[in-house]
N, C-alpha and C positions, 0 to 999 in steps of 0.2 A: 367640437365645432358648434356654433352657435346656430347659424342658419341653414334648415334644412326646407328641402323642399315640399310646398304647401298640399301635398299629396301626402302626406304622413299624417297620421292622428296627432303621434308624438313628436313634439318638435324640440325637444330635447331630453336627456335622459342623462345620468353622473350615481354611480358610486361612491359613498364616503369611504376616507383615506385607511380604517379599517375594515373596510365590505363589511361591514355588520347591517348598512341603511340603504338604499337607493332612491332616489328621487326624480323624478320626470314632470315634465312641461308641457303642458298642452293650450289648445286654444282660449278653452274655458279656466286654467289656473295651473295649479301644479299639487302633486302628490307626495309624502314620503312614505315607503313601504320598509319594513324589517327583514331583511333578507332572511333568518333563521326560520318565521314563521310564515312570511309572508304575510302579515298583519298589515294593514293600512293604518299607519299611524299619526297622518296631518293629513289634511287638505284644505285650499285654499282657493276658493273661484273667486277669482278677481281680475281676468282676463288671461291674454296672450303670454307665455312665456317663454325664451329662447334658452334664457341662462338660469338653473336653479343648481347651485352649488350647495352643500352640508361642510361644515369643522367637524368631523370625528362625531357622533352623536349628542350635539351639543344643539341648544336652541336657537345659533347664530345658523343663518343663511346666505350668501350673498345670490341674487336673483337680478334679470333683467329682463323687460318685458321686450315684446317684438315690436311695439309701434304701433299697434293695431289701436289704441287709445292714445290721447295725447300724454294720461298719467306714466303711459310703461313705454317711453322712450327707449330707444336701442342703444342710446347717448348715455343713460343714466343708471347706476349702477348702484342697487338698494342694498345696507345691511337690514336684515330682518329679525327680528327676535319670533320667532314661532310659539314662546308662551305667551308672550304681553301680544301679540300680532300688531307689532306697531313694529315701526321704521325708525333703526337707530339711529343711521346716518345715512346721508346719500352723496353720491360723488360722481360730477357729469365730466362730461370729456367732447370733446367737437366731435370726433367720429364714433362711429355704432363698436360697440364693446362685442369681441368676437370669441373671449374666451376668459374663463375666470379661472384661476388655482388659489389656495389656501392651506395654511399648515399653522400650527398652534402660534406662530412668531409671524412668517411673514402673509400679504397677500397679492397676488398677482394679476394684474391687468391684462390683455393681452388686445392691444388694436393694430387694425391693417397695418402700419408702420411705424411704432412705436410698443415700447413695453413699460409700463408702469410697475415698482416693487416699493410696496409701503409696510409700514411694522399696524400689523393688526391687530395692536390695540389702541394704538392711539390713533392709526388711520395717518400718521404723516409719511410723505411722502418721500423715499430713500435714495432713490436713484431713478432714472427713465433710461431707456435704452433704445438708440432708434437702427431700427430693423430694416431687413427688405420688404419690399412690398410681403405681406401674408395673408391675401384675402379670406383664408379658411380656417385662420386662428390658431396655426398649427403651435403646439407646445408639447412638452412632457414636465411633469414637477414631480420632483419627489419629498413627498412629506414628512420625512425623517427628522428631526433635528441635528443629529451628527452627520447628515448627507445633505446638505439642502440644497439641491442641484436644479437649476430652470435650463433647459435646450429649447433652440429657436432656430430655427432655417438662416441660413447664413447664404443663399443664393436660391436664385428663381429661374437656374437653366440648368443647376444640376445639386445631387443631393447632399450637400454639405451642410452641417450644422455648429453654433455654436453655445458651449454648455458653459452659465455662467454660477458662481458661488452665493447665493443669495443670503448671504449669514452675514461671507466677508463682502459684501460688494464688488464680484470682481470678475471680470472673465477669467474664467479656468482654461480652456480648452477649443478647440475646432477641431472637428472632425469628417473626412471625406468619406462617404458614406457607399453614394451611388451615382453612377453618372446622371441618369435623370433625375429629374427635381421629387423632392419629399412628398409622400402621401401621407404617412400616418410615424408619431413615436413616439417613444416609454420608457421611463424611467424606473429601477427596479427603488423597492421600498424603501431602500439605505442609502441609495444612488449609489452603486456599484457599479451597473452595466446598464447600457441603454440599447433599444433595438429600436430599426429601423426598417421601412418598407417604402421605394417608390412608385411614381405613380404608376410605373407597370406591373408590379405586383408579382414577381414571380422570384424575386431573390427578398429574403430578408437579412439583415446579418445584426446581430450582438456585438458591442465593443467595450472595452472597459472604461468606465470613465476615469480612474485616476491617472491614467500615461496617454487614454485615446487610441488603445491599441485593440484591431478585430478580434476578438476569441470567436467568433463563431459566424460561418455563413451557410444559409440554408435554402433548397429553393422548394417554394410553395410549389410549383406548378410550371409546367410549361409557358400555356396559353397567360396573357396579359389580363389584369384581374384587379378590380378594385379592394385592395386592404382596409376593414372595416375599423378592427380593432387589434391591437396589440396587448399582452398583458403576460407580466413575471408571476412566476407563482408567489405567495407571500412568504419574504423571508428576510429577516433583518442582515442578512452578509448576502450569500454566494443562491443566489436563486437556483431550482436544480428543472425548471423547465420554462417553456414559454409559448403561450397560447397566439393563434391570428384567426382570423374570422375574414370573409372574404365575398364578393358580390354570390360567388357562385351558391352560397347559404352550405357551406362545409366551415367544419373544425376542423384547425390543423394542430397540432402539438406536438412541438420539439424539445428535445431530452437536452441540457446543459449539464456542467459540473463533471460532466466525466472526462478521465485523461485516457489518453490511450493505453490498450491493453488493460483497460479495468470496468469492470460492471459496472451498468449507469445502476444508480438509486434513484434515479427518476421517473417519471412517468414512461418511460420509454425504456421500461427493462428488459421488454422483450424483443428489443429491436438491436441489431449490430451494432457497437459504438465506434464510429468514425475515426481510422487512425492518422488522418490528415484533415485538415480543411477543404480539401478537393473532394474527397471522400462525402465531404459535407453534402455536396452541393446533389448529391446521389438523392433522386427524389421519394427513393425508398427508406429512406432515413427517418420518417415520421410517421406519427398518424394521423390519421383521416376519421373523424364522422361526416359522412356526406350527407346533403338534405336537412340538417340540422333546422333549419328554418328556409321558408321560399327565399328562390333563387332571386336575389335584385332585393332583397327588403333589410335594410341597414340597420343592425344591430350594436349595442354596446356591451362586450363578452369579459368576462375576466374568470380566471382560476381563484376559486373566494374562498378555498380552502384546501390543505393537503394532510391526510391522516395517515401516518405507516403504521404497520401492526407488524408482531410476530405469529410466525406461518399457521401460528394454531390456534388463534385468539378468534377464528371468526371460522365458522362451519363451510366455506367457502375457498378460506385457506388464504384471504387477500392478506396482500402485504403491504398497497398502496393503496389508498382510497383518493380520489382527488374530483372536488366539488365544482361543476362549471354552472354560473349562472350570466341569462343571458337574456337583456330588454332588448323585443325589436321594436323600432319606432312604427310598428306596425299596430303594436298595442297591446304586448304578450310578454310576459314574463315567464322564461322556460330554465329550467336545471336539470343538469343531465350528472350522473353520476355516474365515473370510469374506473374503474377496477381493475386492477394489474395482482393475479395470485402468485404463487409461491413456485409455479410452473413458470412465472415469464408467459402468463396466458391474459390477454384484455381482452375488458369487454365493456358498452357499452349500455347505459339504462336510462330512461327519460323516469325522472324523480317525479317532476310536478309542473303543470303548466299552470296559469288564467290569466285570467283579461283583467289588464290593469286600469281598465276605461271605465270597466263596468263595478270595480271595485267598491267596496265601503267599509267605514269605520268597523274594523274587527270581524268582518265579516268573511274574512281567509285564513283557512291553517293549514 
């Protein structure tokens, strides 16, 4: 989402489509950082920015300023080259641009009530799609090329969505999701399965996209909860978990790919594997880091990597490693790293934090 509120440092923050990069938007310009190293590797003060989107680690950008100068219109929607620092092209629209996606073919627009999908290289424009009202830009894309899947709120009273083929031009699918209307959702890397979260926050559920049928419902939490982030682990088919993030500053992670009566290989090996979808909804089903970051401060969370090992490869005895990194618009770049050993025992480790404000060229490892 594009517009965040002017009590954050950071007013916006995006993952490229293989977490190798992240990049964030601030008052003064915008930043791109190396997730591996955590290395500061561009910056660019040249005011406000809401949208700073990355291609894969490539020197294309697409960015949108906040309006805070007449140059960075909310309207107008800049490619950037980050080696040349010059503006390939630019593409305005009558209303403020509330969200951008990108994949090696196509690129996506995303305004209050209207969808724009052009071939990104030539920039021409392929199809529009006009939407329900979305004042908060809500989308999922998935970057794949043999999945090219864009989902979009299909209603503003409850949580219904529609996933369209951006290759073929075409609506694929609708899917009923939740009774209330959409807060947050994601698409897995290949576009397989999509999760969803509304705006009460206490059920999530996974569905498949090829039929639109639920494989999986989960619930966060009792109490009513803003969902910050959604996120699959990275996997070009069958994801085998999936991360949420939420106001209360907790991690939640739930275990996919298991059938009943069989061990999860997922994150969540130490936990029962659900032999119903009722079973699902059992809120002991998952795990929790709690406190992960202060409670009310809006982060952008993803699983940016998962390593298995066999039981004897590592003096610890892990068998799952799984890397969670996570910018809050607060101004902090933190990864924690989760541990699952050969007992079905986790555990939880804060890797590395800093301040991504205070950051400079090369100046992080």
């Amino acid at each position: 989402m594009a517009n965040q509120p002017s009590s954050y440092p950071i007013l916006c923050a995006s993952f490229n489509q293989d977490n190798s990069c992240f990049a964030i938007g601030t008052r003064e310009g915008f930043k791109i950082f190396d997730c591996n190293t955590g290395r500061l590797l561009y910056e660019r003060a040249a005011g406000a920015f809401i949208i700073v989107e990355m291609l894969f680690s490539s020197s294309l950008l697409a960015i949108v300023g906040a309006g805070e100068q007449p140059s960075l219109s909310p309207r107008r929607l800049c490619m950037f080259n980050t080696v040349t620092g010059v503006a390939l092209q630019e593409l305005n629209f009558l209303t403020s641009i509330l969200a951008v996606r990108m994949n090696k073919k196509r690129l996506i627009v995303i305004l209050q009530e209207k969808t724009f999908i052009y071939d990104i290289n030539s920039l021409k424009i392929l199809d529009t799609i006009d939407t329900v009202p979305n004042p908060k830009g809500l989308c999922a894309f998935s970057p794949s090329l043999d999945g090219s899947f864009l989902a979009l709120p299909a209603s503003t009273t409850k949580g219904s969505l529609l996933v369209y083929n951006v290759s073929d031009l075409r609506l694929h699918c609708e899917i009923d999701a939740h009774r209330a209307p959409l807060a947050v959702l994601t698409l897995s890397w290949g576009g397989t399965h999509i999760a969803t979260a509304s705006e009460q926050g206490t059920m999530i559920r996974v569905h498949l996209v090829s039929d639109a049928t639920k494989s999986y419902s989960f619930r966060r939490g009792s109490y009513a909860s803003n969902i910050f982030s959604l996120s699959f682990a990275p996997a070009a088919e069958l994801p085998d978990s999936l991360l949420a993030t939420s106001s209360s500053g907790s991690v939640h992670i739930f275990s996919l790919g298991a059938t009943p009566n069989q061990r999860s290989s997922g994150l969540l090996a130490s936990i029962k594997v659900p032999h119903t979808i009722n079973d699902a909804l059992d809120p002991a089903q998952h795990c929790i880091l709690h406190r992960a970051v202060p409670a009310g401060v809006r982060s952008k969370t993803l699983i940016r990597k998962i390593e298995k090992f066999d039981e004897t490869a590592t003096p610890e005895h892990v068998v799952l490693r799984a890397t969670i990194s996570m910018i809050t618009y607060g101004g902090y770049f933190l990864e924690y790293i989760y541990n699952v050993n050969h007992q079905n025992k986790s555990s939880w480790t804060m890797e590395r934090e800093f301040n991504l404000l205070t950051a400079e060229t090369s100046s992080i490892s």
